[in-house]
N, C-alpha and C positions, 0 to 999 in steps of 0.2 A: 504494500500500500504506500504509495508516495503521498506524502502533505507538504503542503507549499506552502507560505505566509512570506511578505513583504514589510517594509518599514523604513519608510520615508527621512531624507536626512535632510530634513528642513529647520532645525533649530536645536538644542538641547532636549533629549528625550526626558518626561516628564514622569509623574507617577500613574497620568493615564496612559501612558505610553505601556506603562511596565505591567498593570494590571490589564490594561484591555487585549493588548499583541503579545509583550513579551514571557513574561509568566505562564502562559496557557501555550504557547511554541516551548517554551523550554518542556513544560510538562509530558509534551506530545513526543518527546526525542525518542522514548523508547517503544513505541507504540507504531513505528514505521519508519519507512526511508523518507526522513524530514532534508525538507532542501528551503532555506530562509535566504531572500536577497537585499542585501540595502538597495531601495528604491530610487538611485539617483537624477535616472532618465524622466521619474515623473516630479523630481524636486523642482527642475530647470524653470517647471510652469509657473512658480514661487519664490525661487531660489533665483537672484541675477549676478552674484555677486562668485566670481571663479571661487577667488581664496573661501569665502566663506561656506561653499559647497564643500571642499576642499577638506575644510576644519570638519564641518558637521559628518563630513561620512567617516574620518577616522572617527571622531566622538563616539558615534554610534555606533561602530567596528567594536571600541573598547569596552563600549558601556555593556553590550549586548555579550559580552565574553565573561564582563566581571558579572553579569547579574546570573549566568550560570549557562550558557548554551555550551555546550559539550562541543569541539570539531571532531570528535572521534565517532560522535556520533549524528551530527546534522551535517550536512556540507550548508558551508557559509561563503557567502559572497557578494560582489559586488553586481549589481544588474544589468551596469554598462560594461565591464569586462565577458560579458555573452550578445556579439554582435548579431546576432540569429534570431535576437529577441524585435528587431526593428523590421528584420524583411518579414518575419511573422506578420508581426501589427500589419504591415500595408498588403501584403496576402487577404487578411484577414477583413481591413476596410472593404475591397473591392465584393463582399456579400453581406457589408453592416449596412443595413437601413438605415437613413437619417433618421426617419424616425423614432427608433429606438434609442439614437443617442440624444435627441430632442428631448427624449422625456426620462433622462439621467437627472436626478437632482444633485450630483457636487455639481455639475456645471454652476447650474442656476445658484447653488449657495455658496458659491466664489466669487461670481460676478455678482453678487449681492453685494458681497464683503468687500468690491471693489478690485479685485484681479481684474487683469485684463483679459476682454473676451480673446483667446487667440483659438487658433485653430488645436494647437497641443491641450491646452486646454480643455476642446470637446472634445478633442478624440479619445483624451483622456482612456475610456474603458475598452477602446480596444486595445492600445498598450498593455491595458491591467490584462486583457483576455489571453494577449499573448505569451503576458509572462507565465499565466495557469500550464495553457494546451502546451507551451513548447516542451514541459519538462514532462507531460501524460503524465500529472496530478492528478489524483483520484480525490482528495480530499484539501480543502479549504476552510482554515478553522476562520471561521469572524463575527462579531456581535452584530443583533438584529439590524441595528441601524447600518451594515455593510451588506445586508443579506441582496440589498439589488444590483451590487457590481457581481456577485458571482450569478445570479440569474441571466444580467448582460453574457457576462461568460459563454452560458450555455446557451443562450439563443444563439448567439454567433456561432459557435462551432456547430449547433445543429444545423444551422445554413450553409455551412462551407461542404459540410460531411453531406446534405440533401445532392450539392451541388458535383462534389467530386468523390464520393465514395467515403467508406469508414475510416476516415486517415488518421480523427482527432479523437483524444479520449474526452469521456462528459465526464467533467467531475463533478463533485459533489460538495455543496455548504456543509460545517459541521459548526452549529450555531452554538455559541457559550451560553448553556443555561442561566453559570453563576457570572453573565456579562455586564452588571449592573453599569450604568454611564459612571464615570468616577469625576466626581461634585467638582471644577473650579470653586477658585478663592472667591470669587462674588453669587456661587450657586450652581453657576448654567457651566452644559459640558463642559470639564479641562479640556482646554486649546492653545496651542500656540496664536490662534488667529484671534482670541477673546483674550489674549496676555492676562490669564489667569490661572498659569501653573505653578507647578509647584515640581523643582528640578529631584531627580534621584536621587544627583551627584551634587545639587547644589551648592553653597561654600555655608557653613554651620551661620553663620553673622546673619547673611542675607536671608537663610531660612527660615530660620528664628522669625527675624522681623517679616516675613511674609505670612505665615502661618499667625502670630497676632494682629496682624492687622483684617484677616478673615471677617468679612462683614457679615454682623449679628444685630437681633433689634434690640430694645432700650430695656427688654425686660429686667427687673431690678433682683439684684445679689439672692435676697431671700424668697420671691417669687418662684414656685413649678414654674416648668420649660417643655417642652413636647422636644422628647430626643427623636422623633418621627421628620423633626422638619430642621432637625440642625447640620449642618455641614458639616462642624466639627466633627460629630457623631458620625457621620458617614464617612469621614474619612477616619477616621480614629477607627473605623471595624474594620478596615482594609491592614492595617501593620499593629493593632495589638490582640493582645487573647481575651477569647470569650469571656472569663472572668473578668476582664480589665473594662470588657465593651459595658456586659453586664452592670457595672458598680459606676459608669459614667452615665447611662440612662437611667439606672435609681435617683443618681444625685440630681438630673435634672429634674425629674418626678417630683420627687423631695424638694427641693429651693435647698437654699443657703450657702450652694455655690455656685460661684461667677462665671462667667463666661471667660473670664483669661484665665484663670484655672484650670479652666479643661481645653482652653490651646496650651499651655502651656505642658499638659499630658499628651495632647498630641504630636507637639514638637518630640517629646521626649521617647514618644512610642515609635515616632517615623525615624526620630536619631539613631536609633535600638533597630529597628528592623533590616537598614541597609548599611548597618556599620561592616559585615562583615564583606561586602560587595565593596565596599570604598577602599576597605585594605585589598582589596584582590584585584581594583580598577588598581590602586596605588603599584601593585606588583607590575602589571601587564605594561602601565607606560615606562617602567625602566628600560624593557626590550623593545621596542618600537617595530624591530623586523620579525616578530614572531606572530604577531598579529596581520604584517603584510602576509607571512607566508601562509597565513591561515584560509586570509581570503583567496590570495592565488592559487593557492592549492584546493579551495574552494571551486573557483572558477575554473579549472580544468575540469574538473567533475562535473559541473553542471553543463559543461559546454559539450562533454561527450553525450549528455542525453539530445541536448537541446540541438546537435547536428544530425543524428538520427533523426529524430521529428522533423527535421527539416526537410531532410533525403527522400522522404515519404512524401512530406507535402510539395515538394516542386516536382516530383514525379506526378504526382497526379493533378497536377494544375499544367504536366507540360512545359512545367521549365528544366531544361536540363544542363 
């Protein structure tokens, strides 16, 4: 069983980064032939700045090693060191409906947020489509709110495969029960695009004061609090234990304590949960080149599958 998942290096990865992609890919390692790519080709629609593409994809090289992905057992790499993945995509265009990608909502909720309309931009899902079919991924873990780029997926391949025979494999969503949105600092989804996250790796100072300044209402010291509707609480069940989560929604129940009380147990729980990741990121950047050879050695591997899939598909489209 091959599973596939991606992750964009468009800024510092966050703690929804880590619960929503990374945690449940690590999970997966043993469970199948895991293939993970940093998604650089789809950063470019976001990302303008070389160096700073540059920085974000080692970041996320290191960050994705220390928080526990195994190379002995995922193959990891980079998405643009598999050039096979672009002649895919435009294969792949010449049987996408416009209007299927017409009715993709990132587009629309980029161009909301003010990206510019570009063509990369909506083509967007056939990219993603290609990066699925190239590698004949059977499985794609992703939370609800991703469930219509893997349906995009399989419409496309069911129309290339109507058009030239059984070439592409149909994979399959494998949706995260336990995929709850993981709450930004002002409430709404953690985003890089709402600069309301909260870093893995963050620097202790900066975190500290981000995590107190988490917006709460005026409810006063000794008044109950509904732990149902506090952020704090919602992130606080993500990095500590059930007895911990437990004894923070009493005290809300209860009154008589504050609300920086319990960021300040959250700081101290999220401090606690990826201390041992920060010494293992700390290790990984003294070698610089063992991380490169991770990914390269990554990219061979994936590049032997993704040339097969290829060999199949310009044979039956008649390119030879």
């Amino acid at each position: 069983m091959r599973i596939l998942s991606g992750i964009q290096p468009s800024g510092r990865l966050h703690v929804g980064n880590y619960f929503g992609m990374m945690d449940p890919a690590i999970r997966l390692q043993d469970e199948g032939d895991a293939f993970y790519f940093i998604a650089d080709y789809h950063s470019l629609t976001t990302v303008y700045s070389p160096q700073e593409l540059s920085d974000n994809v080692r970041n996320v090289a290191v960050d994705f090693l220390a928080c526990g992905l195994d190379p002995s057992k995922a193959t990891f790499f980079r998405q643009s060191d598999v050039p096979e993945v672009t002649e895919l995509a435009w294969l792949l265009s010449t049987v996408t409906p416009m209007g299927l990608l017409e009715r993709c909502h990132s587009y629309k909720d980029k161009t909301a947020r003010g990206h510019e309309a570009t063509h990369g931009l909506f083509a967007y899902p056939v990219l993603m489509a290609a990066d699925i079919l190239i590698y004949d991924s059977n499985i794609v873990p992703v939370g609800e709110d991703q469930k219509q780029h893997i349906e995009v997926t399989r419409d496309i391949a069911l129309k290339f495969n109507n058009r030239y025979g059984e070439v592409l494999v149909i994979p399959e969503a494998k949706i995260r029960e336990d995929n709850a949105k993981v709450p930004g600092l002002d409430g709404q989804k953690m985003s890089k695009s709402y600069d309301n996250t909260l870093e893995i790796f963050g620097d202790e100072k900066a975190t500290r004061k981000k995590i107190m300044s988490i917006i709460t209402d005026s409810t006063p010291v000794e008044t109950p609090k509904d732990p149902s509707k506090s952020i704090i609480v919602d992130l606080y069940r993500l990095v500590a234990s059930g007895a911990e989560v437990a004894t923070m929604e009493d005290d809300h129940k209860n009154g008589g304590v504050g609300y920086g009380e319990f960021k300040k147990r959250l700081f101290s729980a999220y401090w606690e949960y990826f201390k041992p990741m920060r010494k293992q990121r700390d290790e990984l950047l003294t070698d610089p080149g063992y991380v490169d050879e991770i990914t390269r050695k990554g990219a061979s591997q994936a590049r032997e599958s993704a040339i097969a899939t290829m060999r199949r598909v310009r044979k039956a489209c008649g390119i030879h």
